[in-house]
N, C-alpha and C positions, 0 to 999 in steps of 0.2 A: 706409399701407404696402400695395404690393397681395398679393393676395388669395395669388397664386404666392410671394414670398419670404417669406408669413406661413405657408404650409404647409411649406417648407423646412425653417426654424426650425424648426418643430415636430416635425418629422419627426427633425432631427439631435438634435433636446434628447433625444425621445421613446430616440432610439440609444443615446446616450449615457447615460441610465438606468437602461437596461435592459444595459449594457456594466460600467456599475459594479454595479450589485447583484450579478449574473453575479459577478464579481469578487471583490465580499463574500463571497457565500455559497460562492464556492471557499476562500477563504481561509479562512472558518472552520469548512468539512468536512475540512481539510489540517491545521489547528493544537489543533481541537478533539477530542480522542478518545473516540468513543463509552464502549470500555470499554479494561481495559490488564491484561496477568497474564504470566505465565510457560508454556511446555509445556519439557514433557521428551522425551527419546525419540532415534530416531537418524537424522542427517541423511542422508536418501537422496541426493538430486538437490539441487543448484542450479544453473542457466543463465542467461544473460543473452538477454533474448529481445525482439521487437517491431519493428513493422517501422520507425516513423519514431520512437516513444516507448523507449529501451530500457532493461528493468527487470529485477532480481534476479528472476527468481521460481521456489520451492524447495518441496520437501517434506520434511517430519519425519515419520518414523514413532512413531505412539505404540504401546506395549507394555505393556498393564497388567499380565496376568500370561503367563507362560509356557503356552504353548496354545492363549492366546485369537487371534481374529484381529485381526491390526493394523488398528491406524485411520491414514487420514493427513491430517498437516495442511499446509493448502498456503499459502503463506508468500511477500509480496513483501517486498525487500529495497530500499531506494531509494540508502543508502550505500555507497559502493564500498567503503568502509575497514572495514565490518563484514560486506560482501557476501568480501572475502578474508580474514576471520577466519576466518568460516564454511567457507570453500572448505577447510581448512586442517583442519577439523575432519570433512569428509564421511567415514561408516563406523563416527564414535564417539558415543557419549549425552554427548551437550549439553542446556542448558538455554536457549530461547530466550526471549527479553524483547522482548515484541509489544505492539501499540497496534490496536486497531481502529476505522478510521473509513470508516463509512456515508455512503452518496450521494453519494460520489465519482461524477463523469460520466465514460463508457468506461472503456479500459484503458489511454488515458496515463499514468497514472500508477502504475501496477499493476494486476495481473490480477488479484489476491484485494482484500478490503478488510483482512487483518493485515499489518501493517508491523511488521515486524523492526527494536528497535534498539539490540540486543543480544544477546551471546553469553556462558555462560559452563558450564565444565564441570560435570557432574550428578552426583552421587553414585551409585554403581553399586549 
């Protein structure tokens, strides 16, 4: 075989391996969640934002006690049907139900690494 279509080969397999691992290792930074819990607190903002990618992404205010200053948490949404739940709730204390997954590459897929994938209301 000459020397030109045996560096080809090699070049396309070489692509091709490094196209699927790529691949793997999205798929199991997307499926695998680092950690998973709840915040409480009050829905400030959500938008829908990005310029070719476009994702929920929102903020919770938390309030521990009366006084203190808020903290906030910022919060991508990926599902429309939970991203209008939320819309629906902006102004009252909710309780959000998030996933966090590290080493996601850019912001296609959201701007924070919490995923929201869930809502429900908080006890006042």
């Amino acid at each position: 075989m000459p020397t030109a279509k045996r560096a080809a080969i090699y070049l396309a397999a070489f692509v091709v391996a490094i196209s699927v691992i790529f691949a793997l290792y999205l798929w199991l930074a997307l499926h695998w969640n680092y950690s998973e819990g709840e915040r409480a607190g009050f829905i400030q903002k959500l938008s829908k934002k990005g310029w070719l990618c476009k994702t929920w992404e929102g903020e919770l205010v938390l309030v521990s006690m009366p006084g203190a200053i808020p903290e906030k948490f910022y919060f991508t949404v990926r599902d429309d049907a939970v991203a209008e739940r939320i819309n629906l709730q902006v102004g009252t204390r909710v309780s959000l139900i998030y996933e966090q997954h590290k080493g996601l590459p850019g912001t296609c897929f959201g701007d924070t690494e919490f995923f929201v994938t869930g809502i429900r209301a908080a006890q006042p």
